[in-house]
Residue, then its C-alpha position, 0 to 999 in steps of 0.5 A: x382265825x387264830x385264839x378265840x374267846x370261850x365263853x359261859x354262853x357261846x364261842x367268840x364271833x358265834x351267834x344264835x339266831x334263837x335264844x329261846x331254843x337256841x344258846x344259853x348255858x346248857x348249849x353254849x357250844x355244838x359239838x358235831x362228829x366230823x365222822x358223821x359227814x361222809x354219811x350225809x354226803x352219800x345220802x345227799x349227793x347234789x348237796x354241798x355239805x362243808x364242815x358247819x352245815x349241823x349248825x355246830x361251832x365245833x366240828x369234832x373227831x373221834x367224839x361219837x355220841x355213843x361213846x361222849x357221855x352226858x356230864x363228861x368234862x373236857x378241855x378245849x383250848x384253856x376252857x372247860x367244857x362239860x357234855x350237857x344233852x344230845x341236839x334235837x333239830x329245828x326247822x332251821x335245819x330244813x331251812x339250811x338244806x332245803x328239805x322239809x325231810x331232814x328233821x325226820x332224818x336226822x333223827x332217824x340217823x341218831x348222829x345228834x352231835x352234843x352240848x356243852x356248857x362251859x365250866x371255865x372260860x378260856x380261849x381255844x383255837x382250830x386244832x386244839x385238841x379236846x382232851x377228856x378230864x372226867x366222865x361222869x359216873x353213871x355213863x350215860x352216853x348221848x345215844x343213850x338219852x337220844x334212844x330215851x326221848x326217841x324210843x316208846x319203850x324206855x328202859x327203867x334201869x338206863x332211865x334212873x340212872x339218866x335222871x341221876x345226872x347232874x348236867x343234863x338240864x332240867x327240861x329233859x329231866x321234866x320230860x324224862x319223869x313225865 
């Protein structure tokens, strides 16, 4: 496919099937650990599952959500991307693998894959490496805010500092405080 076009609202050639939940500048890109695969592959053996099958348009490796941290930057390519939030499924991934369970599995599993905004636009290719230029200070890593919207009992001190960060979008922020 060669360079691409990285721009504030999505990757060249991407496009997302619902902008009222899907898109914009705080999920312009979805980052899915390519590490993840092999566990979804053993636990759904007659399913085909290639790279994509998340929905991501960036199929990452050695980015783990316990170790990516909401507001971190990196380079992609010339772009510059900045974790933004961990990914919660929609229906269209029951659709994509043609199981009403998946929802309740993938969240169960807490292999959300990330998003990115981009901070500066710029062209990336397949391969680029994506090189970490800054985490941000609170060190609150995508499992920790998954665990935070998941868990019923919040930990205060992990709580303040999520509410701390500047790239997680408002709406978690709203649900955080309520």
């Amino acid at each position: 496919m060669g360079r691409v076009a990285v721009g504030r609202l999505n990757i060249d050639g991407d496009r997302q099937s619902d902008l009222r939940v899907h898109g914009g500048p705080d999920k312009a890109i979805y980052g899915y650990p390519s590490e993840h695969y092999p566990y979804w592959r053993n636990e759904f053996p007659d399913l085909q599952i290639p790279y994509g099958m998340f929905g991501e348009n960036l199929t990452t490796s050695g980015m783990l959500e316990e170790s990516v941290f909401v507001g971190s930057r990196y380079r992609f390519g010339t772009a510059e991307l900045i974790v933004t939030q961990p990914r919660m499924p929609c229906y269209k991934l029951a659709m994509k693998f043609g199981r009403d369970d998946i929802i309740k599995r993938f969240l169960e599993s807490r292999f959300s894959g990330f998003y990115f905004s981009v901070s500066k636009e710029g062209e990336a290719e397949a391969g680029n490496e994506i090189e970490l230029l800054s985490s941000d200070p609170e060190k609150v890593s995508v499992s920790d805010i998954t665990e935070l919207y998941l868990s019923k009992h919040r930990d205060p001190a992990l709580l303040k500092r999520a509410l701390r960060l500047q790239s997680l979008p408002q709406s978690w922020i709203d649900h955080f405080r309520r």
